[in-house]
N, C-alpha and C positions, 0 to 999 in steps of 0.2 A: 346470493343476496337474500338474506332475510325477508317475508314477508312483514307487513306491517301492519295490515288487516283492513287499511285504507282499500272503499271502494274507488274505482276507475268506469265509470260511464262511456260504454261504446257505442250503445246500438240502442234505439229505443224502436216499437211497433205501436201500434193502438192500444195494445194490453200487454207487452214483457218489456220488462227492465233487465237487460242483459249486463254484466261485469265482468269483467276477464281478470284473472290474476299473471299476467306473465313471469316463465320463470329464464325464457330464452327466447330471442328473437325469431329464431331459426330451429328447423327440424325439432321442434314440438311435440310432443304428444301433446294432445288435445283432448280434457275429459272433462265434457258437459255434463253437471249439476243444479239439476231439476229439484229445488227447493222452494219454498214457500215463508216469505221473505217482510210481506205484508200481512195486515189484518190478523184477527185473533191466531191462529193458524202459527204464526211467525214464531212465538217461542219454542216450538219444537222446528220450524225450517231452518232456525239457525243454527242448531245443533247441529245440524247435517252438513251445513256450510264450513262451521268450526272444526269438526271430524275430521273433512276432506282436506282444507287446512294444514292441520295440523302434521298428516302424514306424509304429505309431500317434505314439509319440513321436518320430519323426521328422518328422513327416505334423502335429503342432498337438493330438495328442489328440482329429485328427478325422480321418473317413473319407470325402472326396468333398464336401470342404466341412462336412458334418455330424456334429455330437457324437458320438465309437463308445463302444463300449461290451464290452467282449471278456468272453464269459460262458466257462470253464475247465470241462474235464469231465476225468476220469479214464477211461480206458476198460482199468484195470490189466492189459492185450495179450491182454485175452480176445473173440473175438466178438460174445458176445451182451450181454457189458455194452459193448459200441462200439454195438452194435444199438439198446437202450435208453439210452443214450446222448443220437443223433440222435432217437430219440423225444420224449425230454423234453426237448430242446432247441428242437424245433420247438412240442410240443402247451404245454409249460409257460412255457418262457422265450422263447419266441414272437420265436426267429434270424428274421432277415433274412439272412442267408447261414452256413454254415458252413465250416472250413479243417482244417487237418491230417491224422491217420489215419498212423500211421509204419507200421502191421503190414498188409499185402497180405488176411488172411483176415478183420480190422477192417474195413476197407475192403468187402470182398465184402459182410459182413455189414452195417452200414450206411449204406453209398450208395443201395444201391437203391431204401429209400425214402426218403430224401431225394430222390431223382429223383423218383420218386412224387407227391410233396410238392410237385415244383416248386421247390425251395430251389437256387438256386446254390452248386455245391461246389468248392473249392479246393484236393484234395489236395496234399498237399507232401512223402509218400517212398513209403507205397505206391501200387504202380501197374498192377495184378494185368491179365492178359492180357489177359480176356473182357471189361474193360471200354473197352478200345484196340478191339475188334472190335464183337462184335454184340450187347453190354449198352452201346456209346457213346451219350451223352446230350448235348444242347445245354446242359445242365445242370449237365455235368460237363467242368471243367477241372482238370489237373494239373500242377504247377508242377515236379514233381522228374525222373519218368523213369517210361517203360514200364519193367517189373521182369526182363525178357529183355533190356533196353540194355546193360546193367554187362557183362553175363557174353558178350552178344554183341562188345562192347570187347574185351572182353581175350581172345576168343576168337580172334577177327581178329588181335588185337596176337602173340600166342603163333604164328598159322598165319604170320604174317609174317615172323615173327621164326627163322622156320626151327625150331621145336620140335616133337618128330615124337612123344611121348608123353606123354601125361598123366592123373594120376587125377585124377577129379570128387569135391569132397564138398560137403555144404548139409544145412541144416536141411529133416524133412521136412515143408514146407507151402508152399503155393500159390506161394510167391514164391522159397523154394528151389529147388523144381522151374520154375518161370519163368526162373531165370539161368542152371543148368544147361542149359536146351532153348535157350536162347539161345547160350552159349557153344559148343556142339553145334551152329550155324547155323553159325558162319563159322567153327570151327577144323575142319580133314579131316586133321588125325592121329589117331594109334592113341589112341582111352580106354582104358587099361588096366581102370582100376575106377569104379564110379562110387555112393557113397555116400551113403546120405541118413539123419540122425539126428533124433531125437528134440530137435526144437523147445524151445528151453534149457538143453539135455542141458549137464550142466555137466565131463561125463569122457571124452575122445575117445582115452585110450592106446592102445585095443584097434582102433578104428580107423587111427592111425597106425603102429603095428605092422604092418598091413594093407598100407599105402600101401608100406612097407619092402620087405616080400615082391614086389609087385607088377611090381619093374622099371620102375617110371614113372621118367621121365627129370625132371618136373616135376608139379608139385601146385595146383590151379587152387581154390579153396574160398571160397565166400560165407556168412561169418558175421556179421552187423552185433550190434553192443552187446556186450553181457559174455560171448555166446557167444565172440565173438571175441577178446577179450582171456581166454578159457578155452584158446581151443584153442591161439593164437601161444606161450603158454606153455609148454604141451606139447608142441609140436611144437620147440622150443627145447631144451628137456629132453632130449628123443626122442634127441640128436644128430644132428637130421637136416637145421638150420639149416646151410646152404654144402656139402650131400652132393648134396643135394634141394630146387631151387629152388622156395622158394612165392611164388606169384600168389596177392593177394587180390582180393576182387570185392566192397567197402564192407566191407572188415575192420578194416582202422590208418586212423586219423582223427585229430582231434585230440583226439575226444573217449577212444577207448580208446587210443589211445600214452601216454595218463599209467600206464596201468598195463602196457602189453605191453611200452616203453621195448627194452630192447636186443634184447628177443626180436623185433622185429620191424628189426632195424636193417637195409638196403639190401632191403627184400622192396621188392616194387613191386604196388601199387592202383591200382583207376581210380574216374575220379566226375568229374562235371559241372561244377563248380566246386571252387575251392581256394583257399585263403585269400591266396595269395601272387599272383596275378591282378592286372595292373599298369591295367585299366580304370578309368576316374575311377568310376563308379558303384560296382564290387568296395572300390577304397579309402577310398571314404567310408565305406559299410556296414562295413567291417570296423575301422575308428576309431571308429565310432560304439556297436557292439558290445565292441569293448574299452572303450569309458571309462563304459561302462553294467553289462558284467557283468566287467570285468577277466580276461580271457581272450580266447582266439581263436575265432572263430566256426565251427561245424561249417557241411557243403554241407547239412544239415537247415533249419538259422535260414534257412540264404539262401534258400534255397529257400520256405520260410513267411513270412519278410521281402517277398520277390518280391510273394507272394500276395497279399500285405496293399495292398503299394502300387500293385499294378495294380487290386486292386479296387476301392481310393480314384479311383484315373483314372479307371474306367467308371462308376463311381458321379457322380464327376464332369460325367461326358459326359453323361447323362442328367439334369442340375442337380438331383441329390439324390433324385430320384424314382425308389425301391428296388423302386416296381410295375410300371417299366420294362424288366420282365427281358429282352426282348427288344433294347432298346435297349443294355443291360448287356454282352448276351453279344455284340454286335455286335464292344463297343468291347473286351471280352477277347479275342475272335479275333485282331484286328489289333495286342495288345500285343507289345511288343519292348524294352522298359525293366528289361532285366535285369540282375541285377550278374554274370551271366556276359557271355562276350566274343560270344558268338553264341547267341541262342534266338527263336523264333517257335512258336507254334502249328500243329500239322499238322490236318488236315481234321477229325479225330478228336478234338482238343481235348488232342492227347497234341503232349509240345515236341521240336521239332528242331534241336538242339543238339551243340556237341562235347564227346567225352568223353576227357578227360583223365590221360596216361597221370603217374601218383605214385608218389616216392620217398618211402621212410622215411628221414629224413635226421636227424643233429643239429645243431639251429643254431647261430649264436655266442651267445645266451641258453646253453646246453645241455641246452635242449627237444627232444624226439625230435617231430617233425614231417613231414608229407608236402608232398615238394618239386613242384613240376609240371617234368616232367621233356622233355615232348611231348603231341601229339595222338595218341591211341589210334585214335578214329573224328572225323572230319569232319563237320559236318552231318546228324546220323545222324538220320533219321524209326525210327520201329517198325515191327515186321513184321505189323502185324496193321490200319493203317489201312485197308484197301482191303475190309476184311469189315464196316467202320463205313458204314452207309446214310446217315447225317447229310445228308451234301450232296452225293448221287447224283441 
């Protein structure tokens, strides 16, 4: 039976909205999806939702051969409802794996005891530093990107590109400061400034006034979601679009170019995957996502699409035996079934992948869209596997 995309209300707490999608009454897999479902936040949690979605029904409405079952949480991008979260997902609804986590301080906040637990996890956008190093678990795979990859992309991309100054800005939390230290790794021009706001912060004039004064010759800024269809505005506004070139680092997407539209017209992003991706895997997934959600699919779905489907393969691999964990993470290390052009597993469980350099372009629809333009980085590992003891 078809999913329909209708929610089903099972379980409420003081702070989580739970939803179950059933796909089988009986003998289930069970894979809790820690998403972010409310508040500004929510247009990228539902990508992660849609993703998971999606590949079940690609995959028979089964998981590794076996009936799944995708139990939905809210974690409205606060910590410790992501914390309690994973709790009630494990002690109540009694997951057999969990996936998603879009916020890097979620993530800090709920992994660890899911690790604890023994749960195989599946992030798919954050990918916070200290768990690439010395919080790695066998436990923990991540389908999207270390969260210093992006900013080390286009850090490189800028230092190549012969740009000799630039202001820094991000949100100030874990994964802000992650792309920032990243994009600081491989560019060695002058930062003129370097800027870190208030996590949502919905008014940035007084820092882009800043950026004005500064001399910067270019503007380097990681904002994902509504922060970033906040800022491209204003910085459109500012007059400082074609003065003062911006670099985003997961800014313009498809999901915020419906609203940033011309203020973000010729900026250039990077990301791991893009919809335009001429791989038979990329073009089925993203057929298959337009004629399900009528739209184009963010690098978030793919990336929780990915998740789903390799997990059905190791699940597989083991013939359905989910106490298998060891057999599990065998057959996850050695996945490669991705709807990017190149991904693998690094020792760390974090992927090595390219990151791809995007235009803000408008198509012949007259959708404002991000075009793949080049490779930004090749094959890129993270900077932090070699402090991961895993398989030392």
């Amino acid at each position: 039976m078809r999913h329909t995309g209708a929610f089903f209300p099972v379980a409420f707490t003081a702070a989580l909205l739970f939803t179950t999608f059933p796909v089988a009454a009986q003998q289930s897999i069970k894979i809790g999806v820690i998403t972010t479902l409310s508040g500004p936040g929510a247009v990228l949690g539902e990508e992660l939702r849609n993703g998971a979605q999606l590949a079940v029904d690609v995959l028979g409405q089964k998981v590794g051969g076996r009936p799944a079952e995708l139990v939905i949480v809210d974690d409205q991008m606060k910590p410790e409802v992501g914390r309690e979260a994973a709790v009630e997902l494990v002690r109540k609804h009694h997951v057999d794996f969990v996936t998603g986590m879009v916020w890097s301080n979620v993530v800090l906040a709920a992994v660890p005891y899911l690790i604890q637990q023994k749960v195989i996890t599946l992030g798919t956008v954050g990918g916070p530093s200290e768990l690439a190093g010395k919080m790695c678990s066998p436990y923990l795979f991540v389908f999207s990107n270390q969260t210093n990859q992006g900013g080390e992309a286009m850090g490189k991309y800028l230092q190549d590109s012969g740009v000799t100054d630039v202001a820094l800005m991000a949100p100030n939390y874990v994964a802000g400061r992650d792309v920032l230290n990243g994009f600081k790794r491989y560019f060695k021009g002058n930062v003129s400034s370097e800027t870190y706001t208030k996590l949502g912060q919905p008014d940035y004039q007084a820092e882009i006034s800043q950026v004005r004064a500064s001399g910067a010759k270019a503007i380097a800024a990681f904002y994902p979601g509504s922060m970033g269809i906040q800022f491209i505005q204003q910085y459109d506004q500012s007059g400082l679009r074609g003065k003062i070139p911006f670099y985003g680092i997961f800014v313009s997407d498809v999901l915020t170019l419906k609203a940033q539209k011309e203020a973000a017209l010729g900026n250039y992003d990077v990301g791991y995957w893009n919809y335009d991706l001429p791989n038979e895997r990329s073009v089925r997934f993203v057929k298959a996502y337009r004629d399900k959600f009528n739209k184009i699919p963010s690098l978030y779905a793919a990336a929780t699409y990915d998740a789903v489907v390799a997990l059905s393969e190791a699940v597989k691999a083991v013939n359905g035996d989910v106490a298998n964990k060891d057999g599990i993470v065998r057959s996850l290390e050695g996945w490669t079934g991705s709807v990017r052009d190149h991904f693998s597993f690094n020792s760390n469980h974090f992927p090595i992948q390219d990151y791809l350099l995007l235009q803000v372009v408008k198509d012949s629809n007259g959708e404002f869209v991000t075009r793949t333009s080049g490779v930004a980085f090749k094959n890129h590992r993270d900077s932090y596997f070699n402090e991961c003891e895993m398989h030392k």
